[in-house]
HTML snippet that shows the backbone in 3Dmol.js (N, CA, C, O; Angstrom):
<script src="https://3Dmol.org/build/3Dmol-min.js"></script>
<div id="view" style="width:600px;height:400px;position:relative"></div>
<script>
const pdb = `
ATOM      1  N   UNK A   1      21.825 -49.376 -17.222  1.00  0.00           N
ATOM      2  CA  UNK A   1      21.873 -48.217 -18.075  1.00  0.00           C
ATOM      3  C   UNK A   1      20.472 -47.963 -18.628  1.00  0.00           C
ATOM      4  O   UNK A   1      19.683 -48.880 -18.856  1.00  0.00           O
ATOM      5  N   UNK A   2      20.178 -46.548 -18.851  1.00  0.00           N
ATOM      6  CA  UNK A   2      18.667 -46.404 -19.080  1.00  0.00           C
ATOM      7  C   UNK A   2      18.585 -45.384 -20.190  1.00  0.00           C
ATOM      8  O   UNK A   2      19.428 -44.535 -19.898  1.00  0.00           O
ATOM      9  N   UNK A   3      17.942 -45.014 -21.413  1.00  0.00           N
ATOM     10  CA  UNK A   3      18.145 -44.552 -22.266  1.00  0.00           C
ATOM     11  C   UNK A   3      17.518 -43.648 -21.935  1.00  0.00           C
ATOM     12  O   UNK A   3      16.629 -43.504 -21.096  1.00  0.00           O
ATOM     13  N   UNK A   4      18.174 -42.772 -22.871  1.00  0.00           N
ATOM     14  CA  UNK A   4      17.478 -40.668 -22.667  1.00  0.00           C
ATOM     15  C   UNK A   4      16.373 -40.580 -22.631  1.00  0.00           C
ATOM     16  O   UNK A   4      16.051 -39.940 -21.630  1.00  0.00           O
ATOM     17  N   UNK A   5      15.216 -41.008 -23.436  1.00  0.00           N
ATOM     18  CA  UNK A   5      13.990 -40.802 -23.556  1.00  0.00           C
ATOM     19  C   UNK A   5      13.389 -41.777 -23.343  1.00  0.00           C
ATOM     20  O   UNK A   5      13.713 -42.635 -24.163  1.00  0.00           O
ATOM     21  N   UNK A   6      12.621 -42.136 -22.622  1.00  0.00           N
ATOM     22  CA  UNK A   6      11.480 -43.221 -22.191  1.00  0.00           C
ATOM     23  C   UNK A   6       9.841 -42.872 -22.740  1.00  0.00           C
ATOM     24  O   UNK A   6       9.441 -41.733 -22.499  1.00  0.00           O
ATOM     25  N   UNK A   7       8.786 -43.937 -23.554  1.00  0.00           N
ATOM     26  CA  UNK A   7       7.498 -43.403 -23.043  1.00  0.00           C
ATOM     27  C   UNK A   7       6.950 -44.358 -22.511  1.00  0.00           C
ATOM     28  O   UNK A   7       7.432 -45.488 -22.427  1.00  0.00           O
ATOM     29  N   UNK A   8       5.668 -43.927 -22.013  1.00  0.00           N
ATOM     30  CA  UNK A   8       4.347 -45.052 -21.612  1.00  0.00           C
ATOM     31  C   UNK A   8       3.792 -45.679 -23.344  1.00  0.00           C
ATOM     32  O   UNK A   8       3.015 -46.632 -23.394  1.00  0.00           O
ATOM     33  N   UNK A   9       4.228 -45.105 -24.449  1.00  0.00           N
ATOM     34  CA  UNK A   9       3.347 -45.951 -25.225  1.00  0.00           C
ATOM     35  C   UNK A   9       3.966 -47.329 -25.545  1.00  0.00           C
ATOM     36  O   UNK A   9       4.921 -47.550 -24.802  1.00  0.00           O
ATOM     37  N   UNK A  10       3.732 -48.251 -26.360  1.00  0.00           N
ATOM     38  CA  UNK A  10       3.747 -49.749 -26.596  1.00  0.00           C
ATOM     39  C   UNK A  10       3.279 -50.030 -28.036  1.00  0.00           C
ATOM     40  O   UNK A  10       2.392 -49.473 -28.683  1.00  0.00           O
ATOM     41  N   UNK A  11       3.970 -50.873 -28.316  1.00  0.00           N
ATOM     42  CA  UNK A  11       3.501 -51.660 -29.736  1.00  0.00           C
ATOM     43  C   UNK A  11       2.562 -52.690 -29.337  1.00  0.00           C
ATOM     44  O   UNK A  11       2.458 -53.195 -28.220  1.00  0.00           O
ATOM     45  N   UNK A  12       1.970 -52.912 -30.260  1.00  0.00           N
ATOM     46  CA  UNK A  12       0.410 -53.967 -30.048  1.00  0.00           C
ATOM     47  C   UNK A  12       1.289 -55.727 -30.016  1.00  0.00           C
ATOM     48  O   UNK A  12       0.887 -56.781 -29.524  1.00  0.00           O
ATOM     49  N   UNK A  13       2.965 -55.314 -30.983  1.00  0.00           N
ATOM     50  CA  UNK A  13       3.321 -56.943 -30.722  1.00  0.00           C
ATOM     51  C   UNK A  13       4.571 -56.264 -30.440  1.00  0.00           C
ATOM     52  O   UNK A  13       5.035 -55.141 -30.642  1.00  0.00           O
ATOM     53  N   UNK A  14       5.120 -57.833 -29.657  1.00  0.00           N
ATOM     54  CA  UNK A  14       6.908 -57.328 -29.197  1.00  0.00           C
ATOM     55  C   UNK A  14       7.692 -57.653 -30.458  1.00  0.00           C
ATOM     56  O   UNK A  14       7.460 -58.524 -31.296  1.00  0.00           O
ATOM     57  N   UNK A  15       8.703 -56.731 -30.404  1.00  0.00           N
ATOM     58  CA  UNK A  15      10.023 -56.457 -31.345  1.00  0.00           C
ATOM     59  C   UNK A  15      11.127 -55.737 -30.716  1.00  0.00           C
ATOM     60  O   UNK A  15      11.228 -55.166 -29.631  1.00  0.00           O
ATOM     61  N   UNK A  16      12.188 -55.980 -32.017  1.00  0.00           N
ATOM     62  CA  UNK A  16      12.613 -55.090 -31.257  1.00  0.00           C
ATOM     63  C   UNK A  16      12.830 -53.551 -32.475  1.00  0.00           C
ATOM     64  O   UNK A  16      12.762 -53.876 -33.660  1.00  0.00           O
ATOM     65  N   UNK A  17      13.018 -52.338 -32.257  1.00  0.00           N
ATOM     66  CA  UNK A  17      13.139 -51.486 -33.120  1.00  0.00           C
ATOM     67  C   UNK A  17      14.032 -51.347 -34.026  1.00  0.00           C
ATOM     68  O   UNK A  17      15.205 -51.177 -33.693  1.00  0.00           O
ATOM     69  N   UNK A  18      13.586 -51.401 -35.591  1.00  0.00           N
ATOM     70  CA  UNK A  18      15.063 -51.583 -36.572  1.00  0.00           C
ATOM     71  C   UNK A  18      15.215 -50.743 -36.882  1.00  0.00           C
ATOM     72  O   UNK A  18      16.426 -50.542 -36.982  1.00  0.00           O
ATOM     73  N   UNK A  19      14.553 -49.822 -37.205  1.00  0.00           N
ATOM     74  CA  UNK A  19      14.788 -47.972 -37.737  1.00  0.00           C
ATOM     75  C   UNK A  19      13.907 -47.143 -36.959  1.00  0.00           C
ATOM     76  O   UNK A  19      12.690 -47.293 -37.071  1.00  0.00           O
ATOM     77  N   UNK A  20      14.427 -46.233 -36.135  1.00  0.00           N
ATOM     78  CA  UNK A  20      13.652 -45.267 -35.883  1.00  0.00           C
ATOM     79  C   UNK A  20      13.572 -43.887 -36.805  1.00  0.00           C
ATOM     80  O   UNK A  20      14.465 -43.040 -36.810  1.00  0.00           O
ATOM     81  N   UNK A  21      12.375 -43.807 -37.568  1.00  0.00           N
ATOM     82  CA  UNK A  21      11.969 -43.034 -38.669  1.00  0.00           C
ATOM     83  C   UNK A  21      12.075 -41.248 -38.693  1.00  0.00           C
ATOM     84  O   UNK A  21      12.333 -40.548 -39.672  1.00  0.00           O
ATOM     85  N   UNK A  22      11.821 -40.858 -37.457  1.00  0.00           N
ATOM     86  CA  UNK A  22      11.779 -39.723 -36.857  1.00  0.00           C
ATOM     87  C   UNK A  22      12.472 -39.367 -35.700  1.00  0.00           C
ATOM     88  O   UNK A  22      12.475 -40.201 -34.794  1.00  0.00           O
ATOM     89  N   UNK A  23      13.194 -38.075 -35.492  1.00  0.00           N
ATOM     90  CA  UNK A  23      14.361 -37.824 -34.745  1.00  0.00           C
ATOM     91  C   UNK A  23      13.254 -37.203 -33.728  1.00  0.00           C
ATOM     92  O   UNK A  23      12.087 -36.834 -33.858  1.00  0.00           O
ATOM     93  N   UNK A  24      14.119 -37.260 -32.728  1.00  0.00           N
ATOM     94  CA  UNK A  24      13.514 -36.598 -30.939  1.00  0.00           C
ATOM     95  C   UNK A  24      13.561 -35.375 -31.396  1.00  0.00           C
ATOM     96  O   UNK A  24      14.401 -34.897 -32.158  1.00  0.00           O
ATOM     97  N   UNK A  25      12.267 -34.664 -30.725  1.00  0.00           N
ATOM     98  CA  UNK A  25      11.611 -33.982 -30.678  1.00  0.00           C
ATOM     99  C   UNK A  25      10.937 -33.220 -32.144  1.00  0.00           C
ATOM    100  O   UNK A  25      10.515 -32.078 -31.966  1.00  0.00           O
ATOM    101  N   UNK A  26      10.841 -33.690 -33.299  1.00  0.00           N
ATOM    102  CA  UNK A  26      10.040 -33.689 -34.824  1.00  0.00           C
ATOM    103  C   UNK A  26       8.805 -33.678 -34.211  1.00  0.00           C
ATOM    104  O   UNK A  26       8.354 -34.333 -33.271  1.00  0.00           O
ATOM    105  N   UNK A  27       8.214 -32.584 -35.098  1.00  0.00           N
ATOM    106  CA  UNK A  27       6.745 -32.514 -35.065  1.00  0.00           C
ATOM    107  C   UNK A  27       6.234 -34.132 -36.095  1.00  0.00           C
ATOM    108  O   UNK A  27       6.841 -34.677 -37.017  1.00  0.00           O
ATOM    109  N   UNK A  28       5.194 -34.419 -35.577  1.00  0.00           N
ATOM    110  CA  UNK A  28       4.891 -36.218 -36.455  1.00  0.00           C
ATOM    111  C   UNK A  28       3.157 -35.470 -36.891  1.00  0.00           C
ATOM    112  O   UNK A  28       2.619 -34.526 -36.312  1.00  0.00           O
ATOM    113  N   UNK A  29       2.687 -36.157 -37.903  1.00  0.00           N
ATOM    114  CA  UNK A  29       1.458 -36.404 -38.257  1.00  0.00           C
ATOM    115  C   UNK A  29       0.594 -37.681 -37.442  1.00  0.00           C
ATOM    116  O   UNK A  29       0.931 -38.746 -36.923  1.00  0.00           O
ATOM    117  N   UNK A  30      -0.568 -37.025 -37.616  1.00  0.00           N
ATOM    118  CA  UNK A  30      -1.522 -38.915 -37.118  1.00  0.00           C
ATOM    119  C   UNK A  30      -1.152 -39.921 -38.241  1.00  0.00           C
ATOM    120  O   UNK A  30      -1.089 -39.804 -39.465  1.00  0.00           O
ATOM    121  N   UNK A  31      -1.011 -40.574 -37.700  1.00  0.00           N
ATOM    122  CA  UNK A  31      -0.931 -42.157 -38.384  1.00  0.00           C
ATOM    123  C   UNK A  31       0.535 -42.019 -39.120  1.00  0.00           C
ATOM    124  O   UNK A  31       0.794 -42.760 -40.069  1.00  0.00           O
ATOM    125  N   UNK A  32       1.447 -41.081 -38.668  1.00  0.00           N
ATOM    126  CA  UNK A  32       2.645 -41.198 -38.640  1.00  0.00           C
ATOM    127  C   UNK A  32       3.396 -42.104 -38.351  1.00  0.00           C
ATOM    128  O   UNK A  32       3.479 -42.406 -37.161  1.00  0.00           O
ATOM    129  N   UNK A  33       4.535 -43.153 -39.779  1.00  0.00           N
ATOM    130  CA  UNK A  33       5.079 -44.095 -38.348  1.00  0.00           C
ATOM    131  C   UNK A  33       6.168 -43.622 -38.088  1.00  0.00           C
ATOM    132  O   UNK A  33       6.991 -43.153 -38.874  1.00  0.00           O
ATOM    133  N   UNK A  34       6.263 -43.792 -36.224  1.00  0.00           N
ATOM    134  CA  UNK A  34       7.828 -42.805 -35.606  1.00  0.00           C
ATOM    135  C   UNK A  34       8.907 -44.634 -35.912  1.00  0.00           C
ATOM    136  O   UNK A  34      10.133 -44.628 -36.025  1.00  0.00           O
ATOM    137  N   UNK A  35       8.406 -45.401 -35.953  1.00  0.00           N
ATOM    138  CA  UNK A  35       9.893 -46.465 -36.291  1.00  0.00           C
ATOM    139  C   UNK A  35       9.108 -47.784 -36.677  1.00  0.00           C
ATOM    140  O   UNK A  35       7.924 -48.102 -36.568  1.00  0.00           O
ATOM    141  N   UNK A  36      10.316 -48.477 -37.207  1.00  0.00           N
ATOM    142  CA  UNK A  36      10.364 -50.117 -37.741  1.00  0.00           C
ATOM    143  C   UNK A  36      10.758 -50.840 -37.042  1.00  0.00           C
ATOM    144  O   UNK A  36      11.854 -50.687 -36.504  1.00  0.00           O
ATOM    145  N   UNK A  37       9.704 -52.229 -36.754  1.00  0.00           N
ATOM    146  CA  UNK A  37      10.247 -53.181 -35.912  1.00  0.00           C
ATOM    147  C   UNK A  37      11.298 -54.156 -36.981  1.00  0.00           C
ATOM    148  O   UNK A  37      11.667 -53.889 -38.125  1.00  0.00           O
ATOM    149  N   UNK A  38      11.629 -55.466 -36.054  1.00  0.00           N
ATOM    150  CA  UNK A  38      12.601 -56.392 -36.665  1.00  0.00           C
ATOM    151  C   UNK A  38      11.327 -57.188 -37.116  1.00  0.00           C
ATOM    152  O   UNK A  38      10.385 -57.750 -36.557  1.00  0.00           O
ATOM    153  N   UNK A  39      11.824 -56.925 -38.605  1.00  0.00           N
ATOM    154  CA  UNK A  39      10.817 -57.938 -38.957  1.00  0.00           C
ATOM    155  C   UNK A  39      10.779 -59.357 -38.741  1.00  0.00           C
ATOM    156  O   UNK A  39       9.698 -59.941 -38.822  1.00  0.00           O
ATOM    157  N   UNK A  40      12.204 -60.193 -38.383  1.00  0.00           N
ATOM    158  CA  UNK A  40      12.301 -61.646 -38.147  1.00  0.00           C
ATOM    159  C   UNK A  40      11.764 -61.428 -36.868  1.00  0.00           C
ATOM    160  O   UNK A  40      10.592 -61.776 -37.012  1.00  0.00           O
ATOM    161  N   UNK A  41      11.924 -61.020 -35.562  1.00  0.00           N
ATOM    162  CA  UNK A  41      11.125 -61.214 -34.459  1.00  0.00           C
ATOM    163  C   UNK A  41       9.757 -61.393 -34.639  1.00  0.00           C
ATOM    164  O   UNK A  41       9.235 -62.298 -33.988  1.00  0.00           O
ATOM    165  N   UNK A  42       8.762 -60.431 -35.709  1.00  0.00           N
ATOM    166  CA  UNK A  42       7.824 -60.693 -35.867  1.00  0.00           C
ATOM    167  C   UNK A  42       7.065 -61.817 -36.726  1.00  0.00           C
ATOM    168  O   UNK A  42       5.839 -61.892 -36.797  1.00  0.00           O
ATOM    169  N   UNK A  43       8.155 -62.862 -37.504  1.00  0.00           N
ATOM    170  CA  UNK A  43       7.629 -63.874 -38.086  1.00  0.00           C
ATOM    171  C   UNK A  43       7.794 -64.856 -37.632  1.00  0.00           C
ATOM    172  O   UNK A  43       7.335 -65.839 -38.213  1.00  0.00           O
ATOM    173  N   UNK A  44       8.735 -65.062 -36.038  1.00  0.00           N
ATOM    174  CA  UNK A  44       9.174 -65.906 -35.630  1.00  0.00           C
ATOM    175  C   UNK A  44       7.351 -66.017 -34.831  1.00  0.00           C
ATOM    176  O   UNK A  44       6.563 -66.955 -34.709  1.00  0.00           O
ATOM    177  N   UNK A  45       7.305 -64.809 -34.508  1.00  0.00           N
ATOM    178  CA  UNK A  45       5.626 -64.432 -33.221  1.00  0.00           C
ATOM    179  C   UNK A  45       4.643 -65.419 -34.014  1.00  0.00           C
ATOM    180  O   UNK A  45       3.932 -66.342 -33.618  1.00  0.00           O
ATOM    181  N   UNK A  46       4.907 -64.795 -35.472  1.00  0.00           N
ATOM    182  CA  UNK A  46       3.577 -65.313 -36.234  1.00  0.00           C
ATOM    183  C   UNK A  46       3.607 -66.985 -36.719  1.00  0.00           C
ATOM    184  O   UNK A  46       2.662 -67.721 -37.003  1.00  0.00           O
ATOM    185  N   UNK A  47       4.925 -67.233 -36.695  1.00  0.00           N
ATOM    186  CA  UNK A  47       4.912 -68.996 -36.572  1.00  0.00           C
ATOM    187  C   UNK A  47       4.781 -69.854 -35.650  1.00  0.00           C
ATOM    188  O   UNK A  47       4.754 -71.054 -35.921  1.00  0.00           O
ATOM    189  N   UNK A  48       4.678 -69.403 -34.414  1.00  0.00           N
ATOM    190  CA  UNK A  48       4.773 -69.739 -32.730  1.00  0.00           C
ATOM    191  C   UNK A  48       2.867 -69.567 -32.762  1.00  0.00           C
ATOM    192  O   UNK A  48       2.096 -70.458 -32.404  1.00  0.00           O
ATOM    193  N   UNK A  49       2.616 -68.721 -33.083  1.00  0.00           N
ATOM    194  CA  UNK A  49       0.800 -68.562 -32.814  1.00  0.00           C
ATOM    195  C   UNK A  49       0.677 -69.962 -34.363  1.00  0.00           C
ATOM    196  O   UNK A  49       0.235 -71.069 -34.056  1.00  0.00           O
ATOM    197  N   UNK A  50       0.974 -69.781 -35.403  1.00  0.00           N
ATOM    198  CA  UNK A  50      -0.072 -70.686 -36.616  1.00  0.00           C
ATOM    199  C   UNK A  50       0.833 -72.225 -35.720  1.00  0.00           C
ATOM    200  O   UNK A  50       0.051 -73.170 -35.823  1.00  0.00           O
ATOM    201  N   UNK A  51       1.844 -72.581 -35.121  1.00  0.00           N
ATOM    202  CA  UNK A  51       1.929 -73.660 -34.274  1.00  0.00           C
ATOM    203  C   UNK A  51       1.029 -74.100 -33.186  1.00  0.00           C
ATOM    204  O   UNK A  51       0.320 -75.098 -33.057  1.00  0.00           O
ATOM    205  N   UNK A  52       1.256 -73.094 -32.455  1.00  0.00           N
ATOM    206  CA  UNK A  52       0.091 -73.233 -31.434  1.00  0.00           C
ATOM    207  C   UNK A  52      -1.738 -73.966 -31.882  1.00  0.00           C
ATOM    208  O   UNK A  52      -2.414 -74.806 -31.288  1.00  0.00           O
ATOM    209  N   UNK A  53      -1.975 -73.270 -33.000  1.00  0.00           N
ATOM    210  CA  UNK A  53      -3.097 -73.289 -33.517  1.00  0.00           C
ATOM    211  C   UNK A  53      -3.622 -74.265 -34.302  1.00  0.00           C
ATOM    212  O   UNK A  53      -4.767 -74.660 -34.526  1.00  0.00           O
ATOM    213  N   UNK A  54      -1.964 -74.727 -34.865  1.00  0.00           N
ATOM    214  CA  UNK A  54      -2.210 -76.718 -35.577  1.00  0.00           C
ATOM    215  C   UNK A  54      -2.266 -77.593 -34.346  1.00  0.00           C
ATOM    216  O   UNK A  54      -2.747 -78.721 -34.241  1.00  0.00           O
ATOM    217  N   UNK A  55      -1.800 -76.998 -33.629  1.00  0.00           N
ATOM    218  CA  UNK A  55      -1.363 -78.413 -32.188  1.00  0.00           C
ATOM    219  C   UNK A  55      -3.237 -77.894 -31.483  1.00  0.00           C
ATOM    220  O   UNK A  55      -3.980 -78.762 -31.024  1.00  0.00           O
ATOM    221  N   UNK A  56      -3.532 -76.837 -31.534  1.00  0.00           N
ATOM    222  CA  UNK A  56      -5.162 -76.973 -30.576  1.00  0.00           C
ATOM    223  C   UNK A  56      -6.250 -77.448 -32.015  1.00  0.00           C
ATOM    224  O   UNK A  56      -7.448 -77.726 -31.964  1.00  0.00           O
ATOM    225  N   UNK A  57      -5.816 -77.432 -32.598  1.00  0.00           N
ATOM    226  CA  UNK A  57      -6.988 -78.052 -33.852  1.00  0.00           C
ATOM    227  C   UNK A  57      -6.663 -79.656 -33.672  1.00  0.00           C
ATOM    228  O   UNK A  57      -7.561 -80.496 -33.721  1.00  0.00           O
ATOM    229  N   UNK A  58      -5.350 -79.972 -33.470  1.00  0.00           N
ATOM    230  CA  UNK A  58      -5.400 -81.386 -33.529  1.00  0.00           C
ATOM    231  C   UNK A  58      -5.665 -82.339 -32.554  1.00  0.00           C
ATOM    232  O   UNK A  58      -5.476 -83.553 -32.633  1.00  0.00           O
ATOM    233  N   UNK A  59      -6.301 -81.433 -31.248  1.00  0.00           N
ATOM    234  CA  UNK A  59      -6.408 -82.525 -30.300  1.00  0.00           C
ATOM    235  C   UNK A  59      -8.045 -82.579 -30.142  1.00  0.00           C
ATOM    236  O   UNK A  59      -8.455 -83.524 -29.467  1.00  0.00           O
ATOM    237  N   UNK A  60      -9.009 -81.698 -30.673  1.00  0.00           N
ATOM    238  CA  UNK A  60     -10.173 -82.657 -30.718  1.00  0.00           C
ATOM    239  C   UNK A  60     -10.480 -83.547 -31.621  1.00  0.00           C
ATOM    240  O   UNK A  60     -11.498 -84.238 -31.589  1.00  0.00           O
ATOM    241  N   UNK A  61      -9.225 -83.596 -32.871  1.00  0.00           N
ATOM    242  CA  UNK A  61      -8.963 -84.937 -33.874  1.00  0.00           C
ATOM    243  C   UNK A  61      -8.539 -86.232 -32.941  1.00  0.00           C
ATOM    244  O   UNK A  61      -9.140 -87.292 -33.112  1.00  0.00           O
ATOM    245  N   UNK A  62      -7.834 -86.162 -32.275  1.00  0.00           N
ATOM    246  CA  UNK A  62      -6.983 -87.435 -31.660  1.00  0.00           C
ATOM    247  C   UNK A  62      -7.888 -87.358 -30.912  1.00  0.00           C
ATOM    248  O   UNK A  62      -8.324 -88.486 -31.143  1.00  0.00           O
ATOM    249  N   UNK A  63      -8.780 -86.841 -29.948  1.00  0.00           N
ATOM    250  CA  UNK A  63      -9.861 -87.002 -28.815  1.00  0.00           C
ATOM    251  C   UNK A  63     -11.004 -87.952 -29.661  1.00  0.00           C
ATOM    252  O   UNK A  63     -11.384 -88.983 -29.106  1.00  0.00           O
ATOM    253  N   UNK A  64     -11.500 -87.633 -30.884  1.00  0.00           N
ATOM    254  CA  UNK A  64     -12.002 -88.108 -31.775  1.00  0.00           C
ATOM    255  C   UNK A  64     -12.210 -89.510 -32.057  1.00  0.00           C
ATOM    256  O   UNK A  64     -13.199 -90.241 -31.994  1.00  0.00           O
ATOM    257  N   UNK A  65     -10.928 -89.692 -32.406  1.00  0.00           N
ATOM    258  CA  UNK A  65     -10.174 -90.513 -32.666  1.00  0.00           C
ATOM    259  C   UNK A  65     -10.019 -91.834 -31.667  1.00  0.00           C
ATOM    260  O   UNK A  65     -10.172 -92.986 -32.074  1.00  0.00           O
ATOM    261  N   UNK A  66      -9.753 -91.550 -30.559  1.00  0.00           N
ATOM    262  CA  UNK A  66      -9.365 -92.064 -29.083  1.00  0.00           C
ATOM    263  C   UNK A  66     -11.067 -92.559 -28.527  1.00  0.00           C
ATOM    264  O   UNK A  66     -11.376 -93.508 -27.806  1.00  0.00           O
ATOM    265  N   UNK A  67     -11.858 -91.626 -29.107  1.00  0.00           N
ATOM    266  CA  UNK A  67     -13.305 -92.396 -28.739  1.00  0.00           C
ATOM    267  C   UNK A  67     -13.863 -93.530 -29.805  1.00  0.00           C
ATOM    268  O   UNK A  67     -14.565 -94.523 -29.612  1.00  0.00           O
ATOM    269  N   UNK A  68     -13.289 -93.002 -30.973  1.00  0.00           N
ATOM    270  CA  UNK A  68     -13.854 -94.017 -31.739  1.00  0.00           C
ATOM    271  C   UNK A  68     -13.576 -95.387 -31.496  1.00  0.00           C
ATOM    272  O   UNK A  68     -14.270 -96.403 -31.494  1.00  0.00           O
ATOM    273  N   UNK A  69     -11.850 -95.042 -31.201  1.00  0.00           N
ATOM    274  CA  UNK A  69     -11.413 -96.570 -30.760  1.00  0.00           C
ATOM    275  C   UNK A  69     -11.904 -97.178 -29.701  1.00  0.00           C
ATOM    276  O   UNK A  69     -12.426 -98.262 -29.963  1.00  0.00           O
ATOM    277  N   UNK A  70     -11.917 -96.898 -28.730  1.00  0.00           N
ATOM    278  CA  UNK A  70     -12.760 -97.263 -27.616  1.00  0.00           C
ATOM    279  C   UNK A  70     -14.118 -97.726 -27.913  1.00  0.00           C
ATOM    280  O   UNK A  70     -14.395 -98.881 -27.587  1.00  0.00           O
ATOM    281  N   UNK A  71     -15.063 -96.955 -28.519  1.00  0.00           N
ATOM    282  CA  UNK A  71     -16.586 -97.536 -28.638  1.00  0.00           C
ATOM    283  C   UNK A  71     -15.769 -98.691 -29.594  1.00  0.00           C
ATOM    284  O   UNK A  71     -15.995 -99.773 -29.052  1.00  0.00           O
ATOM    285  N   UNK A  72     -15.194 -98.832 -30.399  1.00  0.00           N
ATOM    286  CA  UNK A  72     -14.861-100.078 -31.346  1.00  0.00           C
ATOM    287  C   UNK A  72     -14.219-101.352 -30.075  1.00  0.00           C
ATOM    288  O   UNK A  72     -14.711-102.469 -30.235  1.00  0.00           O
ATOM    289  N   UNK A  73     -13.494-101.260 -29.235  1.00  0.00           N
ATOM    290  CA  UNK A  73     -12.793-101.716 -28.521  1.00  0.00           C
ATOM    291  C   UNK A  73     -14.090-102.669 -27.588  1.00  0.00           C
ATOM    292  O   UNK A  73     -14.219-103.893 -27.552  1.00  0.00           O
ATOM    293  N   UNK A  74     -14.798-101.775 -27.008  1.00  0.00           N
ATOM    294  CA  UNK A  74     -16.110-102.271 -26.247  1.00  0.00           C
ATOM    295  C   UNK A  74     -16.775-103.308 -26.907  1.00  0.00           C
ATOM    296  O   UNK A  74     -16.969-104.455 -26.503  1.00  0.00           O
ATOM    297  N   UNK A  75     -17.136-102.742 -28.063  1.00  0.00           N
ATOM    298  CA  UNK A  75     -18.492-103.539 -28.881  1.00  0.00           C
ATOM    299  C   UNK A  75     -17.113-104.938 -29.089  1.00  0.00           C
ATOM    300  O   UNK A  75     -17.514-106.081 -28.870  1.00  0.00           O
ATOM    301  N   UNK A  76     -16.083-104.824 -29.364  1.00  0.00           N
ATOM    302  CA  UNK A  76     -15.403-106.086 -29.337  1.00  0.00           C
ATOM    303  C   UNK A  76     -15.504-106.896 -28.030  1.00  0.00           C
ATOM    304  O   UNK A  76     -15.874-108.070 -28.034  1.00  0.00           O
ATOM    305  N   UNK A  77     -15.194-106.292 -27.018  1.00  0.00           N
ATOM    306  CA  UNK A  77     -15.753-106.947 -25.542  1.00  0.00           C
ATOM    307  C   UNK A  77     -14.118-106.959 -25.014  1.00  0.00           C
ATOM    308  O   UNK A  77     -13.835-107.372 -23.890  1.00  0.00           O
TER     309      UNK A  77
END
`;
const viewer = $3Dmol.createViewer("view");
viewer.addModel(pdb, "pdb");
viewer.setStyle({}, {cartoon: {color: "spectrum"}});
viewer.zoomTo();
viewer.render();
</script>
């Protein structure tokens, strides 16, 4: 099934639409917004990226870490 109106434009993040603000075919202004995303889809996005971003900060800690032990490990013999 395919809905009445289709466009080529896109949101900059995925959601899905919770209110569409303006009815088909309304004249709109610039910087008009035509609808509202789900806002939980978008905090779920934004906790998945600040995850991502503790887990790549923490592996040149444990890389760090993993050398220190080693040069300590050596000089022990």
């Amino acid at each position: 099934m395919r809905p009445l109106t289709e466009s080529d434009l896109g949101f900059r993040v995925g959601g899905k639409v919770s209110k569409r603000v303006v009815e088909v075919s309304a004249l709109v202004d610039a910087d008009q917004p035509l609808g509202l995303l789900d806002q939980v889809d978008f905090n779920l996005q934004a906790e998945q990226a600040e995850a991502e971003l503790r887990a790549a900060t923490g592996v040149p800690a444990q890389a760090g870490a993993a050398e220190t032990r080693a040069k300590e490990l050596r000089q022990m013999g």
